[in-house]
N, CA, C and O atoms as a GROMACS GRO file, in nm:
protein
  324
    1UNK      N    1   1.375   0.113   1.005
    1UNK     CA    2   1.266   0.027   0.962
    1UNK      C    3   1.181   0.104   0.860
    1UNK      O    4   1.166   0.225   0.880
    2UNK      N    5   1.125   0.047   0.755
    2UNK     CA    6   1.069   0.127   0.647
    2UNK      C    7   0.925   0.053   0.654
    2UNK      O    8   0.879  -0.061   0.647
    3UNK      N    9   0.882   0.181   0.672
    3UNK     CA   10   0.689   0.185   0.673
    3UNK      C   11   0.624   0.117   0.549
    3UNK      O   12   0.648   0.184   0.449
    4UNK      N   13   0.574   0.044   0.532
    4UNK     CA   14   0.461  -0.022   0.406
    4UNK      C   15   0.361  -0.015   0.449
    4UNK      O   16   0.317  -0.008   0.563
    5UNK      N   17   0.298  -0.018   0.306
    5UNK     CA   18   0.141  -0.010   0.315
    5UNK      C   19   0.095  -0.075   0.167
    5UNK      O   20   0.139  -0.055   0.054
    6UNK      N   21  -0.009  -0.159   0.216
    6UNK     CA   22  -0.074  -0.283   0.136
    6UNK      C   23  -0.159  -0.188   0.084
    6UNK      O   24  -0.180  -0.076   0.130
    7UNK      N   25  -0.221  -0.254  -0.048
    7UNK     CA   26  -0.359  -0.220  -0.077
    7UNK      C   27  -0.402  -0.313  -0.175
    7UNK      O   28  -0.336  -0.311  -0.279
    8UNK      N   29  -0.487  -0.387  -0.168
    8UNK     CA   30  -0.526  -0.465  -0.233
    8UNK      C   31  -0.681  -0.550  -0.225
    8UNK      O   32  -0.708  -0.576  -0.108
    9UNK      N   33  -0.769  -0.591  -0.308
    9UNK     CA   34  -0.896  -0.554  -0.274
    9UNK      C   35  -0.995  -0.699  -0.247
    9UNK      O   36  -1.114  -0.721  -0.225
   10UNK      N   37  -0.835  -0.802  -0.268
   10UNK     CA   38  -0.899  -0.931  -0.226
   10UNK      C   39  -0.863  -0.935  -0.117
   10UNK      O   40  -0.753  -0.887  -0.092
   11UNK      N   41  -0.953  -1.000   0.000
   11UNK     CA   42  -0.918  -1.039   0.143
   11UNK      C   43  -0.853  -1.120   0.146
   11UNK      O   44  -0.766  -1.107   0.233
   12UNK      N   45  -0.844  -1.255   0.062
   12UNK     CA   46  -0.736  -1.375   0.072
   12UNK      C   47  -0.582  -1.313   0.054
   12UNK      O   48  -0.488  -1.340   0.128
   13UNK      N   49  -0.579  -1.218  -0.070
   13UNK     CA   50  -0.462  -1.187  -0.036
   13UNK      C   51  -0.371  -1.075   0.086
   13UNK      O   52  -0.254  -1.058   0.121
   14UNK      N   53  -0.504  -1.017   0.121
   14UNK     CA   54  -0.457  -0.895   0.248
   14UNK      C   55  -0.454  -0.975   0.356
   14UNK      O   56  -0.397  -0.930   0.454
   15UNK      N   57  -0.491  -1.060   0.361
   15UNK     CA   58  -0.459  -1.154   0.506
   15UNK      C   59  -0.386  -1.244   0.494
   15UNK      O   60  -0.371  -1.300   0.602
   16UNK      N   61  -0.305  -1.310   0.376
   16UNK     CA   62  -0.204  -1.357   0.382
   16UNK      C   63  -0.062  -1.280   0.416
   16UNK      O   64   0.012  -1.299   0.511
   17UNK      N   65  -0.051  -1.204   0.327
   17UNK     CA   66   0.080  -1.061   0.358
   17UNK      C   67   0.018  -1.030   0.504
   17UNK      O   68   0.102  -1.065   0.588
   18UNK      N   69  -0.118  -0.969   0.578
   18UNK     CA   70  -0.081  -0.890   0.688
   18UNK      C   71  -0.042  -1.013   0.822
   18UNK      O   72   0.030  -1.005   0.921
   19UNK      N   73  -0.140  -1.139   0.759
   19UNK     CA   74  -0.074  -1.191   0.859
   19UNK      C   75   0.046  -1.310   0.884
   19UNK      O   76   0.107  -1.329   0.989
   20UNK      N   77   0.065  -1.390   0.741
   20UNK     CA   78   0.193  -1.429   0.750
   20UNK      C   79   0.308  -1.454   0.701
   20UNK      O   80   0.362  -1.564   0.691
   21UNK      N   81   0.357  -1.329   0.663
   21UNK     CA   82   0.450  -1.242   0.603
   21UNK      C   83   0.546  -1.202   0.740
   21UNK      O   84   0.489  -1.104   0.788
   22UNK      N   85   0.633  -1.226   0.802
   22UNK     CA   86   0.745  -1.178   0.894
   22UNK      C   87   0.793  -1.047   0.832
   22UNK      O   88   0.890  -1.047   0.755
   23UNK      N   89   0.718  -0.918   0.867
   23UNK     CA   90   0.756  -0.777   0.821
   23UNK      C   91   0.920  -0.758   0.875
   23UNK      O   92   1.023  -0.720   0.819
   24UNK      N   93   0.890  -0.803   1.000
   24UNK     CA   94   0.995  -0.741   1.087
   24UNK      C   95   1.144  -0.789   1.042
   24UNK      O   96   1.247  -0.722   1.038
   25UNK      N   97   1.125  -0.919   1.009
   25UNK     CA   98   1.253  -0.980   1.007
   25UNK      C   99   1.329  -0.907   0.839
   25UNK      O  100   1.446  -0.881   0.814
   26UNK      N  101   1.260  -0.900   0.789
   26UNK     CA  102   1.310  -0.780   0.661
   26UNK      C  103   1.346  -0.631   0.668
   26UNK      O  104   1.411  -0.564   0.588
   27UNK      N  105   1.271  -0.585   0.821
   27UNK     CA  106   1.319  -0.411   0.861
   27UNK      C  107   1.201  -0.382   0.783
   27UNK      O  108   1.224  -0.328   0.675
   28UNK      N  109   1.064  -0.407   0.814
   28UNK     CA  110   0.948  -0.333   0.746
   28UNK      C  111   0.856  -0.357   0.888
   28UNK      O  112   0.858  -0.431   0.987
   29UNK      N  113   0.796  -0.277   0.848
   29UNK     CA  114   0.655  -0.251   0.949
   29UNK      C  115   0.522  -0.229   0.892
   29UNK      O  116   0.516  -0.110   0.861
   30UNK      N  117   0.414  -0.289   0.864
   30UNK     CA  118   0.331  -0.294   0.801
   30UNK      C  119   0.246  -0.155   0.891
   30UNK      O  120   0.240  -0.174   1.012
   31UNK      N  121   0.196  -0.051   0.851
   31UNK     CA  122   0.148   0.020   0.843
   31UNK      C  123  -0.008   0.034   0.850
   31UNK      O  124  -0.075   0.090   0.937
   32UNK      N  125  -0.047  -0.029   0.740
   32UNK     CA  126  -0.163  -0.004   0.653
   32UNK      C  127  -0.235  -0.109   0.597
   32UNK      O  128  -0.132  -0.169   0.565
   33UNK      N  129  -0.327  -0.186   0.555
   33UNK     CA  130  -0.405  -0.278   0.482
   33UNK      C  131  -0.508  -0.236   0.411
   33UNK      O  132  -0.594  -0.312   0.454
   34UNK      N  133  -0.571  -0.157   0.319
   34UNK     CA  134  -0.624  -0.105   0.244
   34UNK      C  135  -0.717  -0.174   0.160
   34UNK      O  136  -0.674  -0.274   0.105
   35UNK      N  137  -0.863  -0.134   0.134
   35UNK     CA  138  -0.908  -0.242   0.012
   35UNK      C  139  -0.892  -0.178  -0.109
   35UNK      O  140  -0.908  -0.252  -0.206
   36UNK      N  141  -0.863  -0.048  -0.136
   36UNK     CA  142  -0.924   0.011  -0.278
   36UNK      C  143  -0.813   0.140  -0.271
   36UNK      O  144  -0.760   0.180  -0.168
   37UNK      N  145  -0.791   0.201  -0.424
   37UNK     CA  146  -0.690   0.317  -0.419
   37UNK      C  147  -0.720   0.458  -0.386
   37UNK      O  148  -0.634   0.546  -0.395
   38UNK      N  149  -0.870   0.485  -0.341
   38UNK     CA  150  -0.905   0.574  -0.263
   38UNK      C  151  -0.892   0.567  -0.130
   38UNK      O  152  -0.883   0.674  -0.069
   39UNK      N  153  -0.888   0.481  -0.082
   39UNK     CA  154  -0.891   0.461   0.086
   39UNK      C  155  -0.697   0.416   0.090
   39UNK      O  156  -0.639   0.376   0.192
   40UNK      N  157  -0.643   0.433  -0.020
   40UNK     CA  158  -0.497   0.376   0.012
   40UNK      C  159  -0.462   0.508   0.002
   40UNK      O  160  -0.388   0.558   0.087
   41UNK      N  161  -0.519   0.593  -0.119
   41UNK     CA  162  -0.470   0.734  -0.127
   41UNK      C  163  -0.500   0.771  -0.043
   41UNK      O  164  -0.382   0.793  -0.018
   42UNK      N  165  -0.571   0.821   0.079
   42UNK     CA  166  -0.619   0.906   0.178
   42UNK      C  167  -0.514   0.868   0.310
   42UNK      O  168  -0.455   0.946   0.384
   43UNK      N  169  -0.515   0.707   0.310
   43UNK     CA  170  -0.423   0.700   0.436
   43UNK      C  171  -0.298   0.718   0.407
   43UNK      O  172  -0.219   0.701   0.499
   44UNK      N  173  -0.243   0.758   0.263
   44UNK     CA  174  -0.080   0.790   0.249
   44UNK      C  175  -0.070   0.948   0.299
   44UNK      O  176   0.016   0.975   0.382
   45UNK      N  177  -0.145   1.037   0.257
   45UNK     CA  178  -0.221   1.148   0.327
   45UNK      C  179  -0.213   1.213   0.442
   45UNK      O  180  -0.179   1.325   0.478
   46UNK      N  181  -0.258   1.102   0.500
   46UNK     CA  182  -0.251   1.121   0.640
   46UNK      C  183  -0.123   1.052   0.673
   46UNK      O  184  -0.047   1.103   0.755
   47UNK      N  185  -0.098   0.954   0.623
   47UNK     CA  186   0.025   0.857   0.756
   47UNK      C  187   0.108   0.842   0.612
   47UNK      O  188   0.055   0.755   0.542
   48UNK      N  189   0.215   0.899   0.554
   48UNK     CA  190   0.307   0.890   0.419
   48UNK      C  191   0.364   0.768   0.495
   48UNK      O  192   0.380   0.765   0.617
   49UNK      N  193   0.405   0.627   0.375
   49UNK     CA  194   0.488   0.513   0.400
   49UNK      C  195   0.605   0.501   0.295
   49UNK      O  196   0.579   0.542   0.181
   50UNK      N  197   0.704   0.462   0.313
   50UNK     CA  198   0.835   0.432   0.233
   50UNK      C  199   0.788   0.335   0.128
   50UNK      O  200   0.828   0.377   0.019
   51UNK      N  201   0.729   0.240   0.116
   51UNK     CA  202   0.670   0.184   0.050
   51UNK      C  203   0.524   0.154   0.016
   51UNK      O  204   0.435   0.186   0.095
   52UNK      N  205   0.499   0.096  -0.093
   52UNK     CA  206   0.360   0.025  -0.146
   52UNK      C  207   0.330  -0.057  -0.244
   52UNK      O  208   0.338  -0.043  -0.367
   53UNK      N  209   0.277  -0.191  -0.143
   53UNK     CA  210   0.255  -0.286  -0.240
   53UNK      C  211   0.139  -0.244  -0.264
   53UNK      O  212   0.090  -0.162  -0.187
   54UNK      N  213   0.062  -0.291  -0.381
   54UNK     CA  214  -0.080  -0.268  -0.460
   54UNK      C  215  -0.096  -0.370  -0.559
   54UNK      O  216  -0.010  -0.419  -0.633
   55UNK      N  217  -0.241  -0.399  -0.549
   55UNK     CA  218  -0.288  -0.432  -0.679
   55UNK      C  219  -0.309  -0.342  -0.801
   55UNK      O  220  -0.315  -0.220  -0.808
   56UNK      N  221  -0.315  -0.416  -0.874
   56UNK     CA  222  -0.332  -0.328  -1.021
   56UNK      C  223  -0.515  -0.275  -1.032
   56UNK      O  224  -0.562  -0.162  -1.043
   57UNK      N  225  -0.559  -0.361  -1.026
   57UNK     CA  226  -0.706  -0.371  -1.087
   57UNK      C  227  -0.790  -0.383  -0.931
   57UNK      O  228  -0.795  -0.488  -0.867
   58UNK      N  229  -0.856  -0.246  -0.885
   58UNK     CA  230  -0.917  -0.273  -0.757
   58UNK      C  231  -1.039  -0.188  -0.821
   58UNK      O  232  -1.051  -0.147  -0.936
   59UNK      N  233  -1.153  -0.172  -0.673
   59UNK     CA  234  -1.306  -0.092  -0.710
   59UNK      C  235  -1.222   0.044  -0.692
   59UNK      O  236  -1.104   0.058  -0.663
   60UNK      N  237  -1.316   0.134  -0.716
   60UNK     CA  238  -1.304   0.301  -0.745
   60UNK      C  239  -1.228   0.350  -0.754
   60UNK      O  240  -1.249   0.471  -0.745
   61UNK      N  241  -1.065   0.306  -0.778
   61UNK     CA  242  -0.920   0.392  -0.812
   61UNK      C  243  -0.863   0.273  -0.811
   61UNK      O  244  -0.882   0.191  -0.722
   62UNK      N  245  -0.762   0.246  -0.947
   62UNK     CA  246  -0.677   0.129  -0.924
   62UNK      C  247  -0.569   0.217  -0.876
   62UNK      O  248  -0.554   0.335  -0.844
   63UNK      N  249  -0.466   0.058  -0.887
   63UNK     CA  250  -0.353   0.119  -0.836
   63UNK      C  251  -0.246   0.177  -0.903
   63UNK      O  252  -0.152   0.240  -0.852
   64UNK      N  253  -0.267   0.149  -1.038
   64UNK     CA  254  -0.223   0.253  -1.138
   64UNK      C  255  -0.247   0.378  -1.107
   64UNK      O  256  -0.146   0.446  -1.090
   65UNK      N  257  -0.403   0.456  -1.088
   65UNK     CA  258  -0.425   0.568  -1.047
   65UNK      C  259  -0.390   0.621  -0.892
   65UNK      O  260  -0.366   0.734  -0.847
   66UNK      N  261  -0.400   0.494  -0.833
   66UNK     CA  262  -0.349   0.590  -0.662
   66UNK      C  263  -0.220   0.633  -0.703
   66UNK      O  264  -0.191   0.753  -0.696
   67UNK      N  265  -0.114   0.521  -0.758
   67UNK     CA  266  -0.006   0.557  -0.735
   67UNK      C  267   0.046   0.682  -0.836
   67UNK      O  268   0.150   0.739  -0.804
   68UNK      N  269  -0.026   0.726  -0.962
   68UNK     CA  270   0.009   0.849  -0.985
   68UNK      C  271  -0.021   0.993  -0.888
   68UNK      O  272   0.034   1.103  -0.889
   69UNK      N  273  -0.087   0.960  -0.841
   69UNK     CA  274  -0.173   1.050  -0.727
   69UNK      C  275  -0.060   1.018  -0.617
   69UNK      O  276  -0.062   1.112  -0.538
   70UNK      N  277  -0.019   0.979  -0.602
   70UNK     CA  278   0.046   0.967  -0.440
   70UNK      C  279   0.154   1.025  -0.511
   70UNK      O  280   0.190   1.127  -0.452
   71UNK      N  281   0.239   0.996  -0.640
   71UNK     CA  282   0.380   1.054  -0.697
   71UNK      C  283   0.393   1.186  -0.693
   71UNK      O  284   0.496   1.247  -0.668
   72UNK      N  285   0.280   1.233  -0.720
   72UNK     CA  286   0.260   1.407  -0.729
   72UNK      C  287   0.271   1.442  -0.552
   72UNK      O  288   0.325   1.541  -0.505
   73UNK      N  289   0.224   1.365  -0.498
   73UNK     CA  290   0.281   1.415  -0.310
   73UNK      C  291   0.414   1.425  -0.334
   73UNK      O  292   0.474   1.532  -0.344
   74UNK      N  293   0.469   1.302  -0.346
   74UNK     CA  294   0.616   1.175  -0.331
   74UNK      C  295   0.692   1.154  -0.452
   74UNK      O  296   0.649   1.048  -0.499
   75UNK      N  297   0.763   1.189  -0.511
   75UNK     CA  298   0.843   1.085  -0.553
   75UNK      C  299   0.908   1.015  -0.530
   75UNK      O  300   0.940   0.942  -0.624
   76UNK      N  301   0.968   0.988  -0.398
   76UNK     CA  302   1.056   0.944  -0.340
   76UNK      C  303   1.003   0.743  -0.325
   76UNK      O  304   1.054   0.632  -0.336
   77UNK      N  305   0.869   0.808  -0.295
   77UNK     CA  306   0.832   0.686  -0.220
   77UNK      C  307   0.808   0.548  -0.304
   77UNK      O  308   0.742   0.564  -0.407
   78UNK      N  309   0.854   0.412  -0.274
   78UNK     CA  310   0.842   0.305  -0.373
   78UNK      C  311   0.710   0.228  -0.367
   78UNK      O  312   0.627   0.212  -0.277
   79UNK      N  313   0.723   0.169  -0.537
   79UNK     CA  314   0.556   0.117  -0.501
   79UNK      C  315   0.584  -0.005  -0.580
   79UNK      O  316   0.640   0.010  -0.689
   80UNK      N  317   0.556  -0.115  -0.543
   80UNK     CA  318   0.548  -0.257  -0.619
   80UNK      C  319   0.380  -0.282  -0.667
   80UNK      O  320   0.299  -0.250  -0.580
   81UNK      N  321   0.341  -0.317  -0.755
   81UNK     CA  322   0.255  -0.379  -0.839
   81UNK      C  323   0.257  -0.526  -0.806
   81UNK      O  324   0.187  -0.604  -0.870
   0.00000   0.00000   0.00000
């Protein structure tokens, strides 16, 4: 099962994916729900996920910038926009 982690800084859309989105039936496990690319960067940090969806355009780090920041941990790890 491969770990994801959301980040995205509208609530309409973090509560549609966390809650009705069937993770499981794809072999994912939602992880994480994040509003912003500082608080997405910190919990990859602490808890690394196989994946990441993100917004582009969030408050205090987009996700352009987390996800260069997380590449320098990871390269491995995938990230959807």
């Amino acid at each position: 099962m491969y770990k994801v982690m959301l980040c995205d800084d509208e609530v309409f859309i973090r509560n549609i994916l966390t809650v009705n989105f069937d993770w499981k039936k794809y072999g994912l496990k939602l992880e994480a729900a994040e509003v912003n690319g500082i608080d997405g960067y910190k919990r990859f940090c602490i808890n690394p996920v196989d994946v990441i969806i993100t917004d582009i355009r969030m408050p205090l780090m987009s996700g352009v910038e987390m996800s260069r920041k997380i590449r320098e941990i990871d390269k491995r790890v995938e990230i959807i926009f």
